[in-house]
N, CA, C and O of each residue as an XYZ file, in Angstrom:
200
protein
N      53.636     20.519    -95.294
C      54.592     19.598    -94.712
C      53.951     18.232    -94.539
O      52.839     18.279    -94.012
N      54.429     16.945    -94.886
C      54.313     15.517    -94.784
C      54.504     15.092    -93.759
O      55.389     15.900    -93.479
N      54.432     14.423    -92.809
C      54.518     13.214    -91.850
C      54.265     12.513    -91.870
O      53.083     12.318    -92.156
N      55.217     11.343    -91.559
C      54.888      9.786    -90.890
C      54.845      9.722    -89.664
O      55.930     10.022    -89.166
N      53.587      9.300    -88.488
C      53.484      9.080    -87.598
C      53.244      8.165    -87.416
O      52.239      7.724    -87.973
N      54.088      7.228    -86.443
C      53.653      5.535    -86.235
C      53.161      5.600    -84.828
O      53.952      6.185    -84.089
N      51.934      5.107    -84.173
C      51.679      4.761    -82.617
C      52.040      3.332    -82.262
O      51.477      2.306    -82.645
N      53.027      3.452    -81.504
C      53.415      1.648    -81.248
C      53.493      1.985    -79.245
O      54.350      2.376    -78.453
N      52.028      1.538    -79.178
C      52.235      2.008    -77.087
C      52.292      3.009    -76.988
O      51.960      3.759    -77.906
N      52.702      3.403    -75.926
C      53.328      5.087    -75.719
C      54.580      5.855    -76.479
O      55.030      6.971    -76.216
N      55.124      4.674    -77.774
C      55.827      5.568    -78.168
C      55.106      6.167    -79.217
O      53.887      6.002    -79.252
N      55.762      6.943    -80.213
C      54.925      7.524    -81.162
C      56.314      7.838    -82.442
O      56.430      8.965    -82.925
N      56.838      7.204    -82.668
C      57.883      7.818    -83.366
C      57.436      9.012    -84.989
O      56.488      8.745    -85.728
N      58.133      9.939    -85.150
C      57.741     10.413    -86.218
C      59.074     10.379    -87.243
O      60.158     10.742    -86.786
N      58.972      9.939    -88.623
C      59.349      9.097    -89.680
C      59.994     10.136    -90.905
O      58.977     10.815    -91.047
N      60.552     10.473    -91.463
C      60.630     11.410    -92.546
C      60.289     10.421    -93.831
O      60.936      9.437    -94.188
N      59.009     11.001    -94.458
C      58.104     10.248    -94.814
C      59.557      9.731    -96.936
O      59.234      8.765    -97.629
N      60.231     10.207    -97.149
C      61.009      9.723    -97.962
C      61.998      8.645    -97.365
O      62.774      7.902    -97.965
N      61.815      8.739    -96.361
C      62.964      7.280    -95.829
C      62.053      6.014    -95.040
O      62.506      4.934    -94.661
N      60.723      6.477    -94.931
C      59.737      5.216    -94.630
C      59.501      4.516    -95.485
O      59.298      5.005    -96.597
N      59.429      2.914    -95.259
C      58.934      2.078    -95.978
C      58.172      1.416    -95.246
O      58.006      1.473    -94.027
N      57.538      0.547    -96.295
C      56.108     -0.063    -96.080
C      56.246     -0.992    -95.197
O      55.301     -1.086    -94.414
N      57.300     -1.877    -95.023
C      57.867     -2.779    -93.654
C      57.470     -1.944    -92.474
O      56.961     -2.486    -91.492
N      57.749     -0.210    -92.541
C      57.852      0.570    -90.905
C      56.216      0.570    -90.981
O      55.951      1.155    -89.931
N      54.854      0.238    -91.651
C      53.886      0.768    -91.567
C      52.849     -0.648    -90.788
O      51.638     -0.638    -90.568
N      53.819     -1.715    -90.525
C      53.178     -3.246    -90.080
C      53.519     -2.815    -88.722
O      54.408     -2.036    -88.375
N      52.262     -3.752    -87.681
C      52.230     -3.731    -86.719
C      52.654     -5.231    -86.423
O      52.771     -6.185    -87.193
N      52.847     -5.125    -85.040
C      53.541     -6.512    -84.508
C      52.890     -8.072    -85.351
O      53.686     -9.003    -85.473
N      52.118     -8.160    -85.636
C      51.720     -9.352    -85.926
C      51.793     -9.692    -87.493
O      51.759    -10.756    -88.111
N      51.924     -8.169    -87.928
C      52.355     -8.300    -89.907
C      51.386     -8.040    -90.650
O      51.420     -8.219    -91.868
N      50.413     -7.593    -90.032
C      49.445     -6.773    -90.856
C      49.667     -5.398    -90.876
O      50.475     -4.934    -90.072
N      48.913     -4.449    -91.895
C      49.001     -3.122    -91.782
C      48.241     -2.422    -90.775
O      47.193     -2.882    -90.324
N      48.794     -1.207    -90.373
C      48.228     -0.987    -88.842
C      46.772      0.322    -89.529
O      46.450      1.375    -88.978
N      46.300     -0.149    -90.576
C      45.081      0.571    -90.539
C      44.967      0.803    -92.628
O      45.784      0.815    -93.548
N      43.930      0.902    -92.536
C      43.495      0.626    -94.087
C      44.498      1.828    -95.166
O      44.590      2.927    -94.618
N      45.075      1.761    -96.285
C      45.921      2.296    -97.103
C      45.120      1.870    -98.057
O      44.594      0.757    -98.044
N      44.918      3.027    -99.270
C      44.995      3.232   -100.111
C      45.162      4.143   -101.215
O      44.544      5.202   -101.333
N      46.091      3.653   -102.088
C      46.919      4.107   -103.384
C      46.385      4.790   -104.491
O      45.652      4.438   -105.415
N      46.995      5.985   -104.140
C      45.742      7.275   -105.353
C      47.314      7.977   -106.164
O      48.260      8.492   -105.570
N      47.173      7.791   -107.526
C      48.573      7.824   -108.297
C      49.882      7.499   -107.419
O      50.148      6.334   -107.123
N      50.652      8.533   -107.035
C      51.666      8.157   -106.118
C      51.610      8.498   -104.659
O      52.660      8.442   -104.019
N      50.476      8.850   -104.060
C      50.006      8.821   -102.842
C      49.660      8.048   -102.289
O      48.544      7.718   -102.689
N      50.121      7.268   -101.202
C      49.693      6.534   -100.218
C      48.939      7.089    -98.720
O      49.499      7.566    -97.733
N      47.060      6.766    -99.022
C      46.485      7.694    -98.253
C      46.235      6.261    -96.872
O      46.004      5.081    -97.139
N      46.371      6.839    -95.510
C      45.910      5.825    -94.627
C      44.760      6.721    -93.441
O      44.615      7.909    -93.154
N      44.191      5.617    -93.054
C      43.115      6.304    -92.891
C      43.031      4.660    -91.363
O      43.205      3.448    -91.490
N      42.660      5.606    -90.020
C      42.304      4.714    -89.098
C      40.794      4.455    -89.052
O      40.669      3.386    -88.455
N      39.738      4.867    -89.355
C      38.961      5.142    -89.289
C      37.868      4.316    -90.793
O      36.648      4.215    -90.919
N      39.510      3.688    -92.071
C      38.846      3.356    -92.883
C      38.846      4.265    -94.391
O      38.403      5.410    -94.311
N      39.178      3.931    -95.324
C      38.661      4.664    -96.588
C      37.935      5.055    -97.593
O      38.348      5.935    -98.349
């Protein structure tokens, strides 16, 4: 099973990862909220870095 989990504060919304887009993955200021990168059609994110 897939998930999108976004942390924005105390909320945490979870995403059904075919109806997320890359707009829902920016944090308030318009950057991405943690390093992504693109392995064939996988988009891997990683807080910690890739």
């Amino acid at each position: 099973m897939v998930e999108v989990i976004i942390a924005r504060g105390r909320s945490r919304p979870e995403l059904v990862p075919s109806e997320t887009k890359l707009a829902d993955l920016k944090g308030p200021t318009g950057n991405y909220r943690a390093p992504m990168l693109l392995v064939d059609s996988t988009l891997q994110t990683s807080a910690t870095g890739c």
